[in-house]
DOTOR-529056 format. One record per residue (C-alpha): x, y, z; chain; residue in three letters. Coordinates in pm, whole numbers, plus 50000, padded with zeros to 5 digits. Layout:
<recs>
+-------+-------+-------+-----+------+
|     X |     Y |     Z | mol | type |
+-------+-------+-------+-----+------+
|     X |     Y |     Z |   A |  ALA |
...
+-------+-------+-------+-----+------+
</recs>
This chain:
<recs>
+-------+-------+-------+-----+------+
|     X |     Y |     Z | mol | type |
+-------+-------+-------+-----+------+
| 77448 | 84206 | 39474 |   A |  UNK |
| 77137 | 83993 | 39532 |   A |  UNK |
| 76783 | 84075 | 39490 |   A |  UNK |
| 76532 | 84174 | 39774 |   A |  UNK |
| 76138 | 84044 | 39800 |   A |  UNK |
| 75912 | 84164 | 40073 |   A |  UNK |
| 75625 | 83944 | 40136 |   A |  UNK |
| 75314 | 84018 | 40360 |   A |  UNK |
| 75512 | 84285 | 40552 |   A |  UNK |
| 75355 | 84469 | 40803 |   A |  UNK |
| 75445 | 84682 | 41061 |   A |  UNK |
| 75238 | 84801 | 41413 |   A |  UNK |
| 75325 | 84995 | 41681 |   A |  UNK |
| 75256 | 84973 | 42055 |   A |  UNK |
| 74849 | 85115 | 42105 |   A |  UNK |
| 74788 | 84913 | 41744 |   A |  UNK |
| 74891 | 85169 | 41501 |   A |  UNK |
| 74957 | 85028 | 41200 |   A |  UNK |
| 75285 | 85194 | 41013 |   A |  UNK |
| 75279 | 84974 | 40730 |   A |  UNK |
| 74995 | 84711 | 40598 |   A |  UNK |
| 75100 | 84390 | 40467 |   A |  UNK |
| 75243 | 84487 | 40134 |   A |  UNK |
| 75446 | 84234 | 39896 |   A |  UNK |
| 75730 | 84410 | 39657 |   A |  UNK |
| 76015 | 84204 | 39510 |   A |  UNK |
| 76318 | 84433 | 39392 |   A |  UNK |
| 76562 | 84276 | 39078 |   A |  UNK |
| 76919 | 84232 | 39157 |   A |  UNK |
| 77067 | 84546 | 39002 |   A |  UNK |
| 76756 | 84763 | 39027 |   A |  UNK |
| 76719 | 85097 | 39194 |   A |  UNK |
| 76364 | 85119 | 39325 |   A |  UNK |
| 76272 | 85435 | 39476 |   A |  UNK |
| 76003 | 85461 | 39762 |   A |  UNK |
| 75799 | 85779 | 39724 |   A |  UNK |
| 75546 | 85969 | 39893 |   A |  UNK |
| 75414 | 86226 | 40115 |   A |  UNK |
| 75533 | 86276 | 40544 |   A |  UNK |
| 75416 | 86000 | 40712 |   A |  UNK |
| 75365 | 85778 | 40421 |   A |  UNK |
| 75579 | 85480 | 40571 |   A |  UNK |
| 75856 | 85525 | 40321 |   A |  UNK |
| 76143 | 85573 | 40558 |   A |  UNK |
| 75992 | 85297 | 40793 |   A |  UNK |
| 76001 | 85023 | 40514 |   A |  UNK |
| 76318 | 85098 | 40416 |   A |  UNK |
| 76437 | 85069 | 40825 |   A |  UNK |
| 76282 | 84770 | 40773 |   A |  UNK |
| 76451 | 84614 | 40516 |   A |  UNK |
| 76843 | 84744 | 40724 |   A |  UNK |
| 76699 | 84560 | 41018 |   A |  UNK |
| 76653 | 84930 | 41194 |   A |  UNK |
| 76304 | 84854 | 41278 |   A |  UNK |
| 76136 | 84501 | 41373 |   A |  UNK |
| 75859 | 84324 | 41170 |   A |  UNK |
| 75519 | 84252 | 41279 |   A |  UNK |
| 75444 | 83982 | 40992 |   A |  UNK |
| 75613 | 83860 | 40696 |   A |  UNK |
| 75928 | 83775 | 40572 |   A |  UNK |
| 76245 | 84011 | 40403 |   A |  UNK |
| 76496 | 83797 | 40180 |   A |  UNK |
| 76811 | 83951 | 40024 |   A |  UNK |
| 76943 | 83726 | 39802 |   A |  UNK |
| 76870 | 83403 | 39928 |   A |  UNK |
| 76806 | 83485 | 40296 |   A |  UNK |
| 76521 | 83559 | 40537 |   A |  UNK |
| 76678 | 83832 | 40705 |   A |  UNK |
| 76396 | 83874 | 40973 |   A |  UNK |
| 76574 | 83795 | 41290 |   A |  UNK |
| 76919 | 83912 | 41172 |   A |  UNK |
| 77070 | 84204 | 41281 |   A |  UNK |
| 77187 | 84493 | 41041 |   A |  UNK |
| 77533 | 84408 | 41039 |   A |  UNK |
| 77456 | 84074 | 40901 |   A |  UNK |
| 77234 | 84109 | 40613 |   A |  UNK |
| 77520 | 84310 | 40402 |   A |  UNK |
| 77386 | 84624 | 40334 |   A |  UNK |
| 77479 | 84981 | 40355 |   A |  UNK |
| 77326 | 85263 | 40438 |   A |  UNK |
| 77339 | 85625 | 40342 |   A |  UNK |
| 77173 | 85891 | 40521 |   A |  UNK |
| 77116 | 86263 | 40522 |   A |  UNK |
| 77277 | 86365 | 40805 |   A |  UNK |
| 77606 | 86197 | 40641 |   A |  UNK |
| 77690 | 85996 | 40928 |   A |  UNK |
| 78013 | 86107 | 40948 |   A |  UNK |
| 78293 | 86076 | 41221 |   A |  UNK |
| 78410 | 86424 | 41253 |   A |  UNK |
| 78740 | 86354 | 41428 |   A |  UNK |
| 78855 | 86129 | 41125 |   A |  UNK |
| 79022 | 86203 | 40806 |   A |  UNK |
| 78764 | 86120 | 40508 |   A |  UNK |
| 79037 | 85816 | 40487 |   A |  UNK |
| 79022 | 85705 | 40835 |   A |  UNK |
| 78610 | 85743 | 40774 |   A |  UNK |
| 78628 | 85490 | 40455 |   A |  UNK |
| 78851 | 85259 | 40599 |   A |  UNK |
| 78668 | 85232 | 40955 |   A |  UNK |
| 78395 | 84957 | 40877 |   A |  UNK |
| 78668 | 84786 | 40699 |   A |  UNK |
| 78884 | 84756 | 41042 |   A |  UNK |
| 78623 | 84672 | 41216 |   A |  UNK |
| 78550 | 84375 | 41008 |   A |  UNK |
| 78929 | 84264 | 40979 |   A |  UNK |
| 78980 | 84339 | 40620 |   A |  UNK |
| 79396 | 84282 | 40529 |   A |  UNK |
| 79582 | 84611 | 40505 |   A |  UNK |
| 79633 | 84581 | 40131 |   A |  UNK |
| 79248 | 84506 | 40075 |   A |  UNK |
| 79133 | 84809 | 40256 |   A |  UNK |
| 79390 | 85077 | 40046 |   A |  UNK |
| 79241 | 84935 | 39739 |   A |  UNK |
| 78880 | 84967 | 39828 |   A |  UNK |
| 78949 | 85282 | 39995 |   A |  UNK |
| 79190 | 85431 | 39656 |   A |  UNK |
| 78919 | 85251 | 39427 |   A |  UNK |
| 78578 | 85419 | 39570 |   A |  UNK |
| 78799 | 85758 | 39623 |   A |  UNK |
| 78874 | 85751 | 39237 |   A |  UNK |
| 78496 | 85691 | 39134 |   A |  UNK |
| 78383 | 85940 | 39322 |   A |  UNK |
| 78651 | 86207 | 39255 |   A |  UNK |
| 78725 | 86266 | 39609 |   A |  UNK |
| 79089 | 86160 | 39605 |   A |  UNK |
| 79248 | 86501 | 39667 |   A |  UNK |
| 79028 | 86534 | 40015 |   A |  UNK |
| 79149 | 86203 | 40162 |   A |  UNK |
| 79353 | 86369 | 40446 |   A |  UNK |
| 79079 | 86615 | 40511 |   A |  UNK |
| 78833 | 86634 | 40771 |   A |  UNK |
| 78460 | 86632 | 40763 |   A |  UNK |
| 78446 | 87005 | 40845 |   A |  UNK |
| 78695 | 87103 | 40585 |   A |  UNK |
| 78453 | 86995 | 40290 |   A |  UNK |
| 78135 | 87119 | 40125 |   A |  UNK |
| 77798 | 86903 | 40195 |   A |  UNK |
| 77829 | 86755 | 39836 |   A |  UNK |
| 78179 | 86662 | 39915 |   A |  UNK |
| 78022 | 86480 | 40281 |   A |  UNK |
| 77785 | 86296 | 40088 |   A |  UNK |
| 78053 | 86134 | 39864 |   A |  UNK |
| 78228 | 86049 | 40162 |   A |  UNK |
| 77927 | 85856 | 40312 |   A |  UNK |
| 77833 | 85682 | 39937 |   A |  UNK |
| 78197 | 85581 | 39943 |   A |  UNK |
| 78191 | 85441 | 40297 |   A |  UNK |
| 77886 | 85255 | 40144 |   A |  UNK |
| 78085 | 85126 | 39814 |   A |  UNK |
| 78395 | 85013 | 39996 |   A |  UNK |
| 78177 | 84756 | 40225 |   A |  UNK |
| 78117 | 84581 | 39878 |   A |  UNK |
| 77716 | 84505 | 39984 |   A |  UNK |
| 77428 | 84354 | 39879 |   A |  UNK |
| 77204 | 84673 | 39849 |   A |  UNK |
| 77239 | 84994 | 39911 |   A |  UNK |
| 77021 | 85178 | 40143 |   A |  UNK |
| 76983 | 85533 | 40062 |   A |  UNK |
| 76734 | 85785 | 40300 |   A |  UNK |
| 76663 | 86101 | 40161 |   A |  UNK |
| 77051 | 86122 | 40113 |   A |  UNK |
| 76993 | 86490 | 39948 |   A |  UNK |
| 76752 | 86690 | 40173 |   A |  UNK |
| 77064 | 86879 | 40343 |   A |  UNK |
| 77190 | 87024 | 40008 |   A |  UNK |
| 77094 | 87277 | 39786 |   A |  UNK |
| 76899 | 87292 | 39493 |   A |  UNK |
| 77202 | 87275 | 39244 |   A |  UNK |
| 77397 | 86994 | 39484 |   A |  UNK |
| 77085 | 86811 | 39442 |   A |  UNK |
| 77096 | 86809 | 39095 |   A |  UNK |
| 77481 | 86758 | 39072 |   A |  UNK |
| 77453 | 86438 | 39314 |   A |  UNK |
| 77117 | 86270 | 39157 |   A |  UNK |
| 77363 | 86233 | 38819 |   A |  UNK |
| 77635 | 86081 | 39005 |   A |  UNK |
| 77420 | 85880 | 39246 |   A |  UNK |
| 77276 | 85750 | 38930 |   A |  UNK |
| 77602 | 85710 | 38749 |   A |  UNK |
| 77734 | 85518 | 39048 |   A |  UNK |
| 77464 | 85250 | 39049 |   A |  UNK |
| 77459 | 85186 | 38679 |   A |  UNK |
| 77822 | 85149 | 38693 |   A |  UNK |
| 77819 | 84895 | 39001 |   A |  UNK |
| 77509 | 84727 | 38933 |   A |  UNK |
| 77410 | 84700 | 39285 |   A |  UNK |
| 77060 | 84654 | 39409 |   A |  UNK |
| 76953 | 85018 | 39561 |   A |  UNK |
| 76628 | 85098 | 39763 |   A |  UNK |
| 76588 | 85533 | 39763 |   A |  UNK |
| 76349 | 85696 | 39982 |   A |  UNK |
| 76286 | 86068 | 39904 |   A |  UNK |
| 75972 | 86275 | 39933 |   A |  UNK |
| 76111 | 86463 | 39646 |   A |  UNK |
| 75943 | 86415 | 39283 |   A |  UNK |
| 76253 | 86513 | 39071 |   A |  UNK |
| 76471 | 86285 | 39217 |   A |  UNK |
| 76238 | 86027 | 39228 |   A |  UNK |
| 76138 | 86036 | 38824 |   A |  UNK |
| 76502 | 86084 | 38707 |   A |  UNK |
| 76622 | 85805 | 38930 |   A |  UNK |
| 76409 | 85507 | 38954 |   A |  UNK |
| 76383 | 85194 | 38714 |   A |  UNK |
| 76101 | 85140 | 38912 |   A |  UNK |
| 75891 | 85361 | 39124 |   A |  UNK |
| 75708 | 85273 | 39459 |   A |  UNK |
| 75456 | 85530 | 39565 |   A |  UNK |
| 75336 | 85483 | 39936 |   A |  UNK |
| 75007 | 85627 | 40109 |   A |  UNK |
| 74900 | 85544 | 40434 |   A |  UNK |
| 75104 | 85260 | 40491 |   A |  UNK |
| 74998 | 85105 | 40137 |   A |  UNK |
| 75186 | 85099 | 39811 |   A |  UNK |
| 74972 | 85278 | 39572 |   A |  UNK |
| 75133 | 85211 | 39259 |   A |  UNK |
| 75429 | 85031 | 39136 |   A |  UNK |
| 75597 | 85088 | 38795 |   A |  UNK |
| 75819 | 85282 | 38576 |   A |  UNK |
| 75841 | 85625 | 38636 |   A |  UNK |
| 75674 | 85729 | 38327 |   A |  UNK |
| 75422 | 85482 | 38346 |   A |  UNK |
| 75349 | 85601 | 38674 |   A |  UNK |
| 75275 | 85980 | 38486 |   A |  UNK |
| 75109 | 85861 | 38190 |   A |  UNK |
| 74852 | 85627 | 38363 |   A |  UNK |
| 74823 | 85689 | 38743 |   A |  UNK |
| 74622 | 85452 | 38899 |   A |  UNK |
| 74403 | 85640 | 39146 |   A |  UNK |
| 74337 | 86016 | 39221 |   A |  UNK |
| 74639 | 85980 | 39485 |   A |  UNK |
| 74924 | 85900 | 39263 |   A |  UNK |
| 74756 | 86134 | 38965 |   A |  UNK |
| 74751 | 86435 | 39218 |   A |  UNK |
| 75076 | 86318 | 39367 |   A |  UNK |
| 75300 | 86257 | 39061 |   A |  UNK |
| 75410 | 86560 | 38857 |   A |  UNK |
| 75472 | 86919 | 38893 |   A |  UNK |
| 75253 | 87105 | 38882 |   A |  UNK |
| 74992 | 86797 | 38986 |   A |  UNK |
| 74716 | 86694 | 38751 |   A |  UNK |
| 74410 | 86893 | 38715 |   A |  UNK |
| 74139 | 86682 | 38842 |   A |  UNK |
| 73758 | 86797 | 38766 |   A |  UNK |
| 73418 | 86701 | 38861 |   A |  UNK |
| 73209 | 86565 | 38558 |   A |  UNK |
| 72915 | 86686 | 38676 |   A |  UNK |
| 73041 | 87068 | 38696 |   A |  UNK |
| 73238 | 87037 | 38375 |   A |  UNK |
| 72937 | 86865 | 38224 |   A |  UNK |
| 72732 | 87200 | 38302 |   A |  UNK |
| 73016 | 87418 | 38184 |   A |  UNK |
| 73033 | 87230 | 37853 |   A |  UNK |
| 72675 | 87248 | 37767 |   A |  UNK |
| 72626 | 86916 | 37807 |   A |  UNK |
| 72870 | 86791 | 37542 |   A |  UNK |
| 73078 | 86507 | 37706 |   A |  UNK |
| 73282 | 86268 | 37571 |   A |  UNK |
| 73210 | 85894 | 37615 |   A |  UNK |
| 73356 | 85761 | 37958 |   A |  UNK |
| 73394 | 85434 | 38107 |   A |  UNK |
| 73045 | 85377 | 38355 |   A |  UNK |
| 73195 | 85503 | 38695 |   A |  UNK |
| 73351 | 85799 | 38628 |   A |  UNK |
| 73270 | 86094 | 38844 |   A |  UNK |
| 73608 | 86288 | 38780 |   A |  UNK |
| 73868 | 86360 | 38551 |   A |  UNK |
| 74198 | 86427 | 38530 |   A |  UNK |
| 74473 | 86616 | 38257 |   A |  UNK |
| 74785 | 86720 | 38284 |   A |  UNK |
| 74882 | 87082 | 38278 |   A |  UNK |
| 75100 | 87079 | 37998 |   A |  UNK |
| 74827 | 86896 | 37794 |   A |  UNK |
| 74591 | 87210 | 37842 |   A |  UNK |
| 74585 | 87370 | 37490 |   A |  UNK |
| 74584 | 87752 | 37603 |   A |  UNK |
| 74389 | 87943 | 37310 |   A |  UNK |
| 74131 | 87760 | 37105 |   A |  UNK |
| 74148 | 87434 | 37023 |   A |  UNK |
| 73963 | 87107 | 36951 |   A |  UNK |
| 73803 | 86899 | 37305 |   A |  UNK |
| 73622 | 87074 | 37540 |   A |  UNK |
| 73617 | 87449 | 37564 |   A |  UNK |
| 73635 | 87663 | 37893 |   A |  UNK |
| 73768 | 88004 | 37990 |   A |  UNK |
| 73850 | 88146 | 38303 |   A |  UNK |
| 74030 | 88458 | 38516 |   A |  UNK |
| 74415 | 88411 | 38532 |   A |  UNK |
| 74486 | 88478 | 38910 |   A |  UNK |
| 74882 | 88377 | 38923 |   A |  UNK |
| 75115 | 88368 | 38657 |   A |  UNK |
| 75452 | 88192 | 38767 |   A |  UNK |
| 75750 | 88245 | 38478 |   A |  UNK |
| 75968 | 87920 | 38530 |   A |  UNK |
| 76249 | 87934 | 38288 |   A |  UNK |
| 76137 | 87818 | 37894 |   A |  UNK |
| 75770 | 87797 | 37989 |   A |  UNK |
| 75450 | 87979 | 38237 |   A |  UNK |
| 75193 | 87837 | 38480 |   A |  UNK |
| 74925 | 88006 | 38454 |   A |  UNK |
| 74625 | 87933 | 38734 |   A |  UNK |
| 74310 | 88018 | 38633 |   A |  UNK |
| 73970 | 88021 | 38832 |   A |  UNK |
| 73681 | 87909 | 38625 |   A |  UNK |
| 73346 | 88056 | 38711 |   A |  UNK |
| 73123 | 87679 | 38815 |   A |  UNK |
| 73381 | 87495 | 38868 |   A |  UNK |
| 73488 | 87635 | 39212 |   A |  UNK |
| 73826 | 87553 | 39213 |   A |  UNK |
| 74183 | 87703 | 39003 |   A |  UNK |
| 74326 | 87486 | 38718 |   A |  UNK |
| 74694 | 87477 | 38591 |   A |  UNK |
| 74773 | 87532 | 38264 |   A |  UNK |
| 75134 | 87498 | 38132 |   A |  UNK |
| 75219 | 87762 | 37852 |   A |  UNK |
| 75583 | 87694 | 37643 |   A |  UNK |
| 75775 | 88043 | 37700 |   A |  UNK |
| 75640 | 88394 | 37808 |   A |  UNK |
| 75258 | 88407 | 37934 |   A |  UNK |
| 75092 | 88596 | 37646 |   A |  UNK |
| 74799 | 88696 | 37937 |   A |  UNK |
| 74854 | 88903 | 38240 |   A |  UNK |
| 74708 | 88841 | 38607 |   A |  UNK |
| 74342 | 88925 | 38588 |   A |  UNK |
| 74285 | 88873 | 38249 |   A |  UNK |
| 74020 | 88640 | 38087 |   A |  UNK |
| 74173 | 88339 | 37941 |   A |  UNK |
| 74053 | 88019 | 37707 |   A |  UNK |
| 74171 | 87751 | 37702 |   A |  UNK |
| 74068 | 87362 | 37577 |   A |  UNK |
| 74082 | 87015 | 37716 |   A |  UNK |
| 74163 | 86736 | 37473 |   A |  UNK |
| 73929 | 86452 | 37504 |   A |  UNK |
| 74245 | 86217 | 37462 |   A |  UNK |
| 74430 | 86357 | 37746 |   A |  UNK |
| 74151 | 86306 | 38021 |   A |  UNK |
| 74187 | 86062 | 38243 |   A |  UNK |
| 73903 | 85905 | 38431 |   A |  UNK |
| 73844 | 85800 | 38800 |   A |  UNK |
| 73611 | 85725 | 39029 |   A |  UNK |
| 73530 | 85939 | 39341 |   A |  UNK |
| 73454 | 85669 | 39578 |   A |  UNK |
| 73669 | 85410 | 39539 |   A |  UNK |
| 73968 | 85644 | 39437 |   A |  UNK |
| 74096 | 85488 | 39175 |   A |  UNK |
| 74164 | 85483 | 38778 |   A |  UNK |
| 73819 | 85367 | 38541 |   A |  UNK |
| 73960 | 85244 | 38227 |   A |  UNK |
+-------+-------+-------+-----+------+
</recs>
């Protein structure tokens, strides 16, 4: 286990195209960071990056106590798991755990126990003499976590490890993946592009634009104070409502709250939208899509001036139909403010 700190790193590409701008992140020994973001973001090239997949332009990499620019992967102990599964399909899921063992001359007796140890944590003792193709994709990607845990690394290296499985695998394998790394204590970097996972898995989240980190914190943190109109439209599901003050201002009669100088938009969450009357500013609107999603409704709702649909979030069965007029308030304490031109939070 050992911690990891990324300073200045930057990556560009052949024709100057810059990948990743110098960006400094330092990752606790034990923590399980996850990179987030949208396609193209840079997420999955940091985290090549850090394996030793990819060369740096600038900067320096440490795990633990070493600069790990100039070594190759199989040096800086760490272990990757991906989601294609990386699997050897003519090998027994035993022959698959045991192979990077071999290969780095672990004694016999070592390699059972390693093999017997990561089998039993991951309840995949009974598929040992199996093949690849004889399992389920939930059961593959237990194979290639174990094939990580019997190396004994440094960090684990995890890219988009769930993409390939279904919406109820995914939910089944963010528990144990999470399980597993509170249990072993072992530093863990997690790229995914998907929100869920990211939220219900990270001590700390990293969300990436452009080749930039946007924001760095805990996940809730992250959803209760995004810092620019980026991570507030990125983070959560459905995204944050985010609304010109000078068309809300009109629709309001002129009756604004007090806001920090700067602020040109603002920002609430869909499940702090009061639906009915109540206290902050009052609108109404046409519901045009009502989408029942188990205990509660999103309704969207166009708004005459505003030009654009807003979420609400109501708890349990929409009490409206499609088509019909709405109201609905904003509480004054659940805006958020931001600035249009620079992008980012005005507190």
């Amino acid at each position: 286990m050992a911690s990891i700190d990324l300073k200045g790193v930057r990556k560009v590409y052949q024709g100057n195209v810059t990948a990743i701008h110098a960006l400094d992140l330092s990752i606790a020994d034990g923590e399980l960071v996850v990179l987030v973001g949208p396609s193209g973001c840079g997420k999955s090239t940091l985290l090549r990056m850090i394996a030793g997949l990819e060369t740096i332009t600038d900067g320096t990499i440490s795990i633990g106590e070493d600069v790990v620019n100039k070594k190759e992967p199989a040096e800086r102990d760490i272990a990757m798991v991906f989601q294609n599964y990386a699997l050897y399909p003519h090998m027994s899921v035993r022959q698959n755990l045991e192979y990077g063992l071999k290969n780095r001359g672990t004694p016999r007796d070592e390699i059972d126990r390693r093999v017997n140890e990561a089998a039993r944590i991951l309840e995949i003792t009974p598929f040992l003499d199996r093949k690849p193709r004889q399992l389920s994709g939930g059961q593959r990607q237990r194979v290639a976590m174990g094939r990580a845990i019997v190396r004994q690394p440094k960090a684990f290296l995890f890219d988009e490890p769930l993409s390939n499985l279904d919406a109820k695998l995914r939910g089944q394998m963010r528990i144990e993946i999470r399980r597993l790394q509170r249990s072993l204590k072992t530093t863990s970097v997690y790229v995914t592009h998907d929100q869920l996972e990211a939220m219900t898995l990270a001590d700390r989240l990293v969300v990436m634009n452009g080749g930039r980190i946007e924001q760095v914190g805990k996940p809730i943190e992250l959803y209760d104070k995004p810092a620019s109109l980026f991570v507030a439209g990125f983070i959560g599901s459905p995204p944050m409502n985010l609304l010109p003050i000078a068309a809300l201002q009109a629709l309001a009669g002129g009756t604004m709250p007090s806001l920090p100088a700067g602020t040109d938009i603002v920002g609430i969450r869909p499940d702090q939208v009061v639906v009915g009357s109540g206290e902050g500013i009052a609108l109404s609107g046409t519901v045009e899509l009502i989408e029942p999603v188990g205990g509660e409704s999103h309704l969207y709702v166009r708004v005459e001036g505003l030009d654009q649909t807003l979420i609400l979030v109501q708890q349990g069965r929409a009490n409206v139909g499609e088509a019909d007029k709405v109201d609905f308030a904003l509480p004054l304490a659940a805006l958020h403010g931001f600035n249009k031109e620079s992008g980012l939070r005005v507190d």
